[in-house]
N, C-alpha and C positions, 0 to 999 in steps of 0.2 A: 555758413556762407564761405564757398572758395572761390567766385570770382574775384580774381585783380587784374584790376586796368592800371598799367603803367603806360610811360613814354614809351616804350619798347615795344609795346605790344599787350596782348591779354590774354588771360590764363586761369585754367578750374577744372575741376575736377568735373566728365560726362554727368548727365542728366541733371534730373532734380529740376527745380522751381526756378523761371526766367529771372536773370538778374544777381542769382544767391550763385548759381553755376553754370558751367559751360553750358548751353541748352543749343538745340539747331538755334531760337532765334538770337540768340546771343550772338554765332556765328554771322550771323547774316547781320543783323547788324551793323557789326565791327568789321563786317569788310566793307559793307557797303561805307562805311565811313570812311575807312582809307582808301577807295577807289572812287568817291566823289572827294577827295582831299587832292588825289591826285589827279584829275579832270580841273579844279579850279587853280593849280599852281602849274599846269601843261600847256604851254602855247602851243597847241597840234590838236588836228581828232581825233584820230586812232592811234591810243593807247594800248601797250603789249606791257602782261605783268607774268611771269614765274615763278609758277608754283613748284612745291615740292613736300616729300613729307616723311617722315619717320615712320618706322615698322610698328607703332604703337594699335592696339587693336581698333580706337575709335578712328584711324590717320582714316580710311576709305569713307566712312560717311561724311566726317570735317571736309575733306578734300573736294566731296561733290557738290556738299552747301556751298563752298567759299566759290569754286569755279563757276556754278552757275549762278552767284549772286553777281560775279564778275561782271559774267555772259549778260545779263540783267541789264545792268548800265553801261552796256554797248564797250566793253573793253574787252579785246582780243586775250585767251591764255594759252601760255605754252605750261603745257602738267608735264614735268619732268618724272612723276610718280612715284615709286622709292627712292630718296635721293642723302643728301647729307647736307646740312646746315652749308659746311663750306663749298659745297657742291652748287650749290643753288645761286652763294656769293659768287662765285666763279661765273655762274652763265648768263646773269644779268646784264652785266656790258659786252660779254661773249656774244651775247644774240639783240644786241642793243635794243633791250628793251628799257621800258618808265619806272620799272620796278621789281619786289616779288616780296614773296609771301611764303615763308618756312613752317608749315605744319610741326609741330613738337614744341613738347613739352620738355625738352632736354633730360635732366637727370632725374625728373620727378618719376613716381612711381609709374604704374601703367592705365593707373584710371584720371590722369590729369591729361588734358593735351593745354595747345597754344598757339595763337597764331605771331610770329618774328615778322617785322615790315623792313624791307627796305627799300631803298633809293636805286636812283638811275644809278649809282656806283656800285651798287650788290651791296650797300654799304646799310649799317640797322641806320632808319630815320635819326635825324637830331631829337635834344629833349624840346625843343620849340615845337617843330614838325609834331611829335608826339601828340604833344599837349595840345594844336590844334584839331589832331583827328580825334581825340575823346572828347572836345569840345562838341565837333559832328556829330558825333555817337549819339550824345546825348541830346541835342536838337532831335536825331533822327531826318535830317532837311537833305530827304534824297531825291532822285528826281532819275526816274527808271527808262531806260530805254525804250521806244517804241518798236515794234517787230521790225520792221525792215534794218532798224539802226542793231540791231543785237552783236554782240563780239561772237566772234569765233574759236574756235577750241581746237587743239591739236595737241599732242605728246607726240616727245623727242625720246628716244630710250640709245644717246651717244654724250649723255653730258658724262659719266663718269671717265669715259676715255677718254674726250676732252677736258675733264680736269686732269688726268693722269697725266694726260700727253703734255700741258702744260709745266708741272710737276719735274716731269723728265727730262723737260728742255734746257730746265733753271739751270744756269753757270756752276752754281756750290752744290747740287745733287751730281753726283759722279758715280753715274750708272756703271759703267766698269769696273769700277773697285768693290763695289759691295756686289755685283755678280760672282768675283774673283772668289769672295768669301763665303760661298754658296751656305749661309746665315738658315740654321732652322730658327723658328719663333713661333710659338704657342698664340693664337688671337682670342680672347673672350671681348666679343660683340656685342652683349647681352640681350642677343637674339633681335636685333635691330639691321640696321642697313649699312652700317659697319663689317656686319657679315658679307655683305656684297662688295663694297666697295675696297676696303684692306687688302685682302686676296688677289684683285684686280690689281692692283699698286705690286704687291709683293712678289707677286708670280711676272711681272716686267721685270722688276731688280734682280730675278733671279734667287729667291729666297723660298723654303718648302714654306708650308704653311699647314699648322697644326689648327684645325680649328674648333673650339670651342662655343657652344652656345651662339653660332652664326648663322642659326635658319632664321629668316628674317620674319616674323611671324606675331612681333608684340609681347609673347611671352615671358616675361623677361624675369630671368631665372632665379634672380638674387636683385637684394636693392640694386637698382641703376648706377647708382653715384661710387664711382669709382674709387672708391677707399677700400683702404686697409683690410678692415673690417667683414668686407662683404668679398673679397679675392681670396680668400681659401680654396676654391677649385682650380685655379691656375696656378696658384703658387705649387702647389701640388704637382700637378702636371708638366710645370716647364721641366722639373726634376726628372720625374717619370720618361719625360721624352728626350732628357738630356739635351734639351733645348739650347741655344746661344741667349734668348731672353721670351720674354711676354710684354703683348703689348695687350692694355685695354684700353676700350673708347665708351664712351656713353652712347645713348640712344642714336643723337645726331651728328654724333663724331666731332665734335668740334672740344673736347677734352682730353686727354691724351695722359695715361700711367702706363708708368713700367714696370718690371718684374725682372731680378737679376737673374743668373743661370743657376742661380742657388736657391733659387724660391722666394727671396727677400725683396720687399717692396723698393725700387729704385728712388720714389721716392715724388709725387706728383709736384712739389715748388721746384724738382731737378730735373723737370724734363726742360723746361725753359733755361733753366743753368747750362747744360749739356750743350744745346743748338746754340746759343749766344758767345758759348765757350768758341764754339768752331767758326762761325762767321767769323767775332771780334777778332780770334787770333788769323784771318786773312785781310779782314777790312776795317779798322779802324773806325770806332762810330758812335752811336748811342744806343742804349739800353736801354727800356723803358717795361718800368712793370706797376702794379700798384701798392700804392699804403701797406696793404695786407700781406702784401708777398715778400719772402722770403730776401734776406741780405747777403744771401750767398749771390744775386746775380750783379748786385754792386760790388763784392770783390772780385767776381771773376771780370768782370769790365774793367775794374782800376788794372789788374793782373794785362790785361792787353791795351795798355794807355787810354781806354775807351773813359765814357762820361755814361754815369748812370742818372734817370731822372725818374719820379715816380709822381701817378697820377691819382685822384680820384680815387676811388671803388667803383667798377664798372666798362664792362668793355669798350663803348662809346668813349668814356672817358681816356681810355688808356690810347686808344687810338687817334683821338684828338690831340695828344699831348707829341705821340709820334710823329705827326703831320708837321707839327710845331715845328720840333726837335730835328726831323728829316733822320727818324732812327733808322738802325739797320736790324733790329730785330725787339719784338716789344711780346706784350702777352701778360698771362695771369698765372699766379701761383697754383693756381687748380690746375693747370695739364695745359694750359690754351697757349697756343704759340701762332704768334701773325710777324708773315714775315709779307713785309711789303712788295716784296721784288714779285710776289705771285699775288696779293691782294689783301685788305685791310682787315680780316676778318681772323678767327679763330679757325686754324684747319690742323686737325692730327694728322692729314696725312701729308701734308708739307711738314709737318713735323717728324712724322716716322722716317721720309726719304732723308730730312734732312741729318738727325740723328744717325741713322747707317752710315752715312756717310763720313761723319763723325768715327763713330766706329770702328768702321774697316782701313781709316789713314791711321789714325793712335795706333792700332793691333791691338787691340786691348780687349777684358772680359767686362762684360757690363760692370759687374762688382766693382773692377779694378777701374775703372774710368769713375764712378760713383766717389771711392774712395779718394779721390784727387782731388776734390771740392770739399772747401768748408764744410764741416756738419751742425748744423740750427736743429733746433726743435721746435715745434710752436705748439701753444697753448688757446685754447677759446676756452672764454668762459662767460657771462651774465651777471648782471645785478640790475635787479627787479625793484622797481621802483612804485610812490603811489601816485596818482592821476594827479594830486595835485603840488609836486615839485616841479620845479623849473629847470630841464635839465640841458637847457640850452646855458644856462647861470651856470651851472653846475658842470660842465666841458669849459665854460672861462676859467672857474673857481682853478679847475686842477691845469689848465693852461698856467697862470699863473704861477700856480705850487712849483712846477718845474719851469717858470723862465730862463734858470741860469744852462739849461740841458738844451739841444737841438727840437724843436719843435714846429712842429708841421697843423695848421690848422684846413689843410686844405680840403681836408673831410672827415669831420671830429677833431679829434686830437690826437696825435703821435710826437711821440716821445719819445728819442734817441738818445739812448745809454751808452756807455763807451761798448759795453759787450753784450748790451740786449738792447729791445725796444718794446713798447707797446703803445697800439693802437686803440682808441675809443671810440666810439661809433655808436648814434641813438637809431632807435627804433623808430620809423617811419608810422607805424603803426600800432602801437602799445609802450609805455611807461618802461621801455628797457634802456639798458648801457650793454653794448656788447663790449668783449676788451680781447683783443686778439696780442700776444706775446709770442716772442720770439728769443733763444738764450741757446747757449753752450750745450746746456742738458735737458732731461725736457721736466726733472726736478724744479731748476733754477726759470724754467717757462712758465710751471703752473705755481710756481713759491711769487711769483712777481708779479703773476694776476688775481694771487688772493692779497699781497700787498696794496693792488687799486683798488683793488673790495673796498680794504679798511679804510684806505686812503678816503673814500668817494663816500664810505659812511662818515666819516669823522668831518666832513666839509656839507652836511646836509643838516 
């Protein structure tokens, strides 16, 4: 079984048997559930929701169930058709519509898709909103348009220039200066709509563009998920082309890694570093990222009098805590960078413009900008537990063990060291502890998460 139904939205892997996986009725469904969700909290009749969707091979059939389940229950869609997660964020209050609906499965392989919900803001629903629409779901209590009342259908193919244009307008992107620097960059897209969209951004800034695996086609060359691990062909090539850097994106571009001019990973907790570096040192403000990520973007904050604050696990979460806070740049250790002055969302390429930009004022080589930031390591590691421990007991237990240390209960447990940390985190879903670490080296990373092992066997 690969169905999951979250607040967020729902996800699984094509075919297979209703319920266990993504299936057409599954689609229909789930949308019709979030489109009579959205009918019963809309004081209006006609309702406009946009769609969009990632270059995955299932995106064309999911796209034509979910639009005409729309059409079904009499609400109008705008199909943006190829597009990008933040693309999609971007045209929602752009073309003031009720909503939309992001096709992708983000970094997961190529046989999983997903449907992403959001709000009149392009914004992902609340976990409340969530949880009422899988409440729907599950009733099934829909109530279908009759023929005359049906919604209408139409595709825009100017949203990416309209995010661009956007992009370009921003005050801290300074189109002049990184034209100046006519910047080559290697793109691995991994053959998604990254492929289209990047190029478009790059070739405004004035920068060539080398590209890699950016026929948009689903194919996707190497695991998706932007790591280390699975970048061997760019690292390679930025060399080869004597590139200035590499950028990758995942499926729906809403992650963002780098690659320095020497082939070495820049480094996915430092692309959020880098951008936060450049704002803070113009605007004084807050920082916000989560539990998980990375402590380099609290010193570079303190480094420009700024206040660092850290949220949840989860996009929604980090974004709400911004709202709070009224930060000037927030995001996630994986590549995600949301920079409010353009929208609340996770977008690489307000992150690429805003990094160049970065860039071409320092003079500097990606390396040598890299090299200027703290260096952290971080570890993940597990322990596997049996059905019947208490492991909500068991995050008090070692809460406790460390009261005299800085401690964070606000999602598991985190634990701040003078010169590391680590986080704990249960499984939603199975009898686990995850334990993610962070330290000097990435010896002193994985030495401190078989320390919680011991620690977390010794207290059961």
């Amino acid at each position: 079984m690969s169905l999951i139904k979250s607040i967020s939205g729902i996800r699984g892997t094509i075919g297979g048997k209703v319920g266990d996986n993504l299936t057409p009725l599954d689609v229909v469904k789930f949308v019709s559930a979030f489109g009579t969700w959205l009918q019963n909290n809309k004081n209006k009749k006609d309702l406009t929701l946009i769609i969009g969707r990632d270059a995955r091979i299932s995106g064309s059939m999911v796209n034509s169930l979910a639009t005409a389940t729309l059409q079904g229950l009499g609400i109008n869609v705008i199909d943006l058709g190829l597009s990008t997660t933040p693309t999609v964020e971007v045209m929602v209050p752009e073309l003031n519509a009720d909503g939309g609906i992001i096709l992708t499965a983000s970094h997961n392989p190529k046989q999983w898709n997903a449907l992403k919900l959001l709000n009149e803001k392009g914004e992902f629903i609340s976990g409340e909103n969530g949880a009422e629409v899988l409440a729907l779901a599950e009733s099934e209590d829909f109530n279908y348009a009759e023929v005359d009342d049906l919604g209408n259908y139409e595709t825009r193919d100017d949203a990416f220039d309209i995010h661009i244009q956007q992009i370009l307008d921003l005050p801290m992107v300074d189109v002049e200066a990184i034209k100046a620097k006519k910047y080559k960059i290697v793109l691995d897209a991994v053959n998604s709509t990254g492929g289209i969209a990047i190029p478009k951004l790059l070739d405004k800034l004035g920068c060539e563009t080398v590209k890699l695996y950016c026929e948009p086609n689903g194919q996707f060359p190497h695991n998706p998920e932007p790591l280390k691990e699975h970048l061997g062909d760019i690292c390679e090539l930025v060399i080869k082309e004597n590139a200035d850097f590499g950028v990758v994106v995942d499926p729906d571009v809403d992650r963002l890694a780098l690659i320095d001019e020497k082939g070495e990973m820049f480094g996915e907790e430092y692309t959020l570093v880098a951008v936060a570096d450049y704002l803070l040192k113009n605007k004084n403000g807050v920082a916000i990222s989560n539990l998980s990520s990375s402590r380099a973007l609290r010193d570079v904050a303190q480094t420009h009098n700024s206040e660092y604050f850290a949220s949840a696990v989860g996009e929604v979460n980090v974004v709400n805590l911004m709202k709070e806070k009224n930060a000037v740049i927030g995001g996630e250790g994986n590549g995600g960078i949301i920079y409010p002055e353009l929208h609340y969302g996770r977008d690489s390429l307000v992150g690429v413009a805003l990094f160049l930009t970065h860039l071409a004022k320092e003079n500097k080589t990606v390396s040598e900008l890299r090299a200027g930031y703290p260096s952290y390591f971080m570890g993940k590691k597990k322990i596997e537990l049996t059905p019947e421990i208490d492991v909500d007991s068991l995050l008090t237990k070692m809460e406790k063990e460390y009261q005299n240390e800085e401690v964070s209960t606000v999602d598991g447990v985190k634990i701040d060291f003078e010169n590391n940390w680590v986080h704990l985190r249960k499984s939603n879903t199975e009898p686990i502890i995850r334990i993610y670490t962070e330290a000097k080296s990435q010896e002193e990373a994985d030495k401190l998460g078989d320390d919680m092992i011991a620690k977390i066997r010794s207290l059961i």
